[in-house]
C-alpha positions in Angstrom: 88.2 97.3 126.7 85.9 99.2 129.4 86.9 101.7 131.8 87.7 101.1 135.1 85.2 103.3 136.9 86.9 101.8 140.3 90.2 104.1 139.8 89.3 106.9 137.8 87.5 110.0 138.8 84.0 110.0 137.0 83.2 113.5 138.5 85.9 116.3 138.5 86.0 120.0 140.1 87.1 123.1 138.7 91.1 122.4 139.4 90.8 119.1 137.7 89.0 120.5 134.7 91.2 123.3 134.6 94.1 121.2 134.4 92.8 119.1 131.5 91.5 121.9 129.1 94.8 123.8 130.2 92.8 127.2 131.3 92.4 129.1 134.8 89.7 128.0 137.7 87.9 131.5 136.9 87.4 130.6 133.1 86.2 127.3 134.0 83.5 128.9 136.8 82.7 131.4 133.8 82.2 128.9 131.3 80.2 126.8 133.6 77.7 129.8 134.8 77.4 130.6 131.0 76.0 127.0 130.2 79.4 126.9 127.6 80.5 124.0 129.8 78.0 121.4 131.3 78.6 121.4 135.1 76.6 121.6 137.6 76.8 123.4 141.4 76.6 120.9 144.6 76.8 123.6 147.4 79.2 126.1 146.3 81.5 123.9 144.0 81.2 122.9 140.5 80.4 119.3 139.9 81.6 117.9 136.2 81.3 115.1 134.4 85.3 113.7 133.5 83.1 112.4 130.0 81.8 115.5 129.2 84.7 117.7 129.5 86.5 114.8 127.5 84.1 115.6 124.8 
């Protein structure tokens, strides 16, 4: 069955990223300025897609 875009978080932050792959905030922001994690910046924060840091 689909996914219930109405109650889940399609775009995460560092913290929530963090959480899922179980690393610190920093080595998310690293990862992310390296282009080893697809993110993008919206202002100062990192934007993330929940699908491609499932992936």
């Amino acid at each position: 069955m689909g996914e219930d875009y109405t109650t889940e978080t399609i775009v995460w932050g560092v913290e929530e990223v963090a959480a899922f792959l179980d690393v610190t905030p920093d080595t998310v922001r690293d990862q992310a300025r390296r282009a080893l994690l697809p993110g993008r910046k919206v202002g100062k924060e990192w934007r993330f897609s929940r699908q491609a840091a499932i992936a």
